[in-house]
C-alpha positions in Angstrom: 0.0 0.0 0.0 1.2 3.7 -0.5 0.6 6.6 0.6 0.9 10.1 0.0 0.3 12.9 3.1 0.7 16.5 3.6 0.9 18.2 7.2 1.3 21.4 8.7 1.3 22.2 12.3 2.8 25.0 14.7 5.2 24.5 17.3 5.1 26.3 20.8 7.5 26.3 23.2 8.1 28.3 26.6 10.7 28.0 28.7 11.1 29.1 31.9 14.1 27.7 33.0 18.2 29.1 33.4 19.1 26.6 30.7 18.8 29.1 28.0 21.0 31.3 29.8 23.3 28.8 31.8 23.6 25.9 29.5 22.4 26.0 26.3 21.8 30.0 24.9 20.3 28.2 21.5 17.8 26.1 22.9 15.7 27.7 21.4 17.1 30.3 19.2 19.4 32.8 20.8 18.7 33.2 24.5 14.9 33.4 23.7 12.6 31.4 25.9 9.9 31.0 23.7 9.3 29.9 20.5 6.2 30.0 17.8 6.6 28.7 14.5 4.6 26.8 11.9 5.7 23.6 10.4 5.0 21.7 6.8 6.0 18.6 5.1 5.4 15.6 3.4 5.7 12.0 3.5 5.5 9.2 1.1 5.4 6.0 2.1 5.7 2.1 1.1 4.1 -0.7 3.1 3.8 -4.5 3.1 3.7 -5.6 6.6 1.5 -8.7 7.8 1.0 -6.9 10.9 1.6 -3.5 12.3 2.8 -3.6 15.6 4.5 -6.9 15.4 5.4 -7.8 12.0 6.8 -11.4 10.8 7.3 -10.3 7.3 7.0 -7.7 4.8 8.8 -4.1 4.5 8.1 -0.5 4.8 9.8 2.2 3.1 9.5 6.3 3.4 10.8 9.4 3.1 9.7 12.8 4.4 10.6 16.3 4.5 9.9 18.9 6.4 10.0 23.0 6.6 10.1 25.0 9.3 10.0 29.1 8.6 11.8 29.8 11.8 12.9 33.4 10.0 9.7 35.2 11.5 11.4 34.9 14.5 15.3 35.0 13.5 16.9 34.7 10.4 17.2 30.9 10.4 14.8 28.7 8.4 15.0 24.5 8.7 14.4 22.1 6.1 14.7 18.2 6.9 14.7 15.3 5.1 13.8 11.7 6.8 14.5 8.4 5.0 13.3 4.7 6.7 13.6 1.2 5.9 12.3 -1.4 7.4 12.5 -5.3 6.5 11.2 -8.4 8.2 12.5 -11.6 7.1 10.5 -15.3 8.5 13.4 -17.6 9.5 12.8 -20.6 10.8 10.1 -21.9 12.9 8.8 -18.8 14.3 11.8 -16.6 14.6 12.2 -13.5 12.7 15.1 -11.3 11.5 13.5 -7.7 11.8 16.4 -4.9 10.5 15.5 -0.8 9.9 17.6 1.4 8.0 17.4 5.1 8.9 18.5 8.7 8.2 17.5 12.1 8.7 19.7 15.6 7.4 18.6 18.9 8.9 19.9 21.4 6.5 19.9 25.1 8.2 22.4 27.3 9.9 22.7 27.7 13.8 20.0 25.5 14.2 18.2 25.5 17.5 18.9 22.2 19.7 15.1 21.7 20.6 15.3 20.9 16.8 18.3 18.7 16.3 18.8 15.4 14.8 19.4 13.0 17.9 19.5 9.8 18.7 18.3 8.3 21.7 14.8 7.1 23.3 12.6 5.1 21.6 12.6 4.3 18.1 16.7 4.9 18.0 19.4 3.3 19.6 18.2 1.3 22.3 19.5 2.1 25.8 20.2 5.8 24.9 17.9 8.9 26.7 16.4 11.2 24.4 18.5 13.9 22.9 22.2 12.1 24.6 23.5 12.5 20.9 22.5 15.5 18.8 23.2 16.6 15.6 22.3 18.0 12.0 22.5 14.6 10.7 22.2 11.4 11.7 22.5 7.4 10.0 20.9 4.6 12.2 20.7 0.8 12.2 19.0 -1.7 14.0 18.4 -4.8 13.9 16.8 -7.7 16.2 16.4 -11.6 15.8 13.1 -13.1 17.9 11.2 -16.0 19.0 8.7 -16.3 21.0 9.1 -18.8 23.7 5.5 -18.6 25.0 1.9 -18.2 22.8 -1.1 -18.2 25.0 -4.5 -16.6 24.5 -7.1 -16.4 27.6 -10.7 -16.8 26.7 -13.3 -15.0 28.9 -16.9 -16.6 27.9 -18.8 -14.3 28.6 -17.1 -11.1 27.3 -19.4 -8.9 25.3 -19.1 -8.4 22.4 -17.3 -11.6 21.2 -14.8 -9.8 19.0 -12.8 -8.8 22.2 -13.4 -12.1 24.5 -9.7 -13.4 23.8 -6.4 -11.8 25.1 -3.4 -13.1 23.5 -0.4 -13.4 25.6 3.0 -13.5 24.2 6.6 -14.1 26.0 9.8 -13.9 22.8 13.3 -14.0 23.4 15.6 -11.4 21.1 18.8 -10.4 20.8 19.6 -6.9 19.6 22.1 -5.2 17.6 22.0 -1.4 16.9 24.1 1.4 15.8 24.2 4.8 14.6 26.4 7.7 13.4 25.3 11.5 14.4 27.4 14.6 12.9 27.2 17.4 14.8 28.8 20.6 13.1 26.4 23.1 15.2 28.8 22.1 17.9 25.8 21.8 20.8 26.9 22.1 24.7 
């Protein structure tokens, strides 16, 4: 299945903390503490996954970009470019070889760090807060082999409506491998 979307949104931010003076003066943009700026892009995107939230097989491919018009504010405008792979490949019995390819470039001068590329949290490299490694541009790879080791479902008879009178219960076993590159010429404190 593709699709093709278009968004635009406004970011708000307020800060009322000494980091923008102490820490970081371009939090934000120079030693502001708020921020109010729209934001646009578009995404186009490739899918083929049996399942959404826990796929066995298939792949899913997009890329994005993004705007953000920052120069109401200061002279710096953002533009962003995401790309993502993902592939799932059924090995043997019930184990699974999941691997994701993924990049994103900020292009923009003195970009603010509320903005930055990073790696980190969820949906990065494992194990890594949000926003430990920050950039312009980063590369990112992961990759995970599972199984489960336990399939159960619990039937309650007299659940109404019968659509949602089993819960399935799942316990896997994976092994993890992830890695990632960040380049950070904005040179962020």
């Amino acid at each position: 299945k593709t699709t093709f979307s278009l968004f635009m949104g406004f970011d708000s931010y307020h800060i009322a903390d000494t980091i923008v003076y102490d820490v970081n003066p371009f939090f934000l943009t120079a030693k502001n503490t708020s921020l109010f700026t729209p934001r646009m892009g578009c995404k186009l995107m490739y899918e083929n996954r049996d399942y959404f939230f826990y796929p066995t097989k298939g792949n899913y491919v997009s890329i994005s970009t993004e705007w953000l018009p920052l120069s109401s504010v200061t002279n710096i405008d953002i533009f962003s470019i995401t790309t993502e792979t993902k592939e799932y490949l059924h090995l043997i019995k019930n184990a699974v070889l999941a691997f994701s390819f993924k990049s994103k470039f900020i292009l923009g001068k003195d970009i603010p760090y509320i903005y930055s590329a990073s790696l980190g949290y969820r949906e990065q490299v494992r194990g890594f807060e949000h926003f430990l490694i920050t950039g312009n541009r980063y590369i990112l790879i992961n990759s995970e082999i599972r199984t489960p080791v336990l399939i159960k479902s619990f039937t309650f008879k007299n659940a109404k409506p019968k659509q949602f009178n089993q819960i399935p219960f799942q316990i896997s076993l994976k092994a993890l491998f992830d890695a990632g590159y960040v380049n950070n010429s904005n040179n962020f404190q």
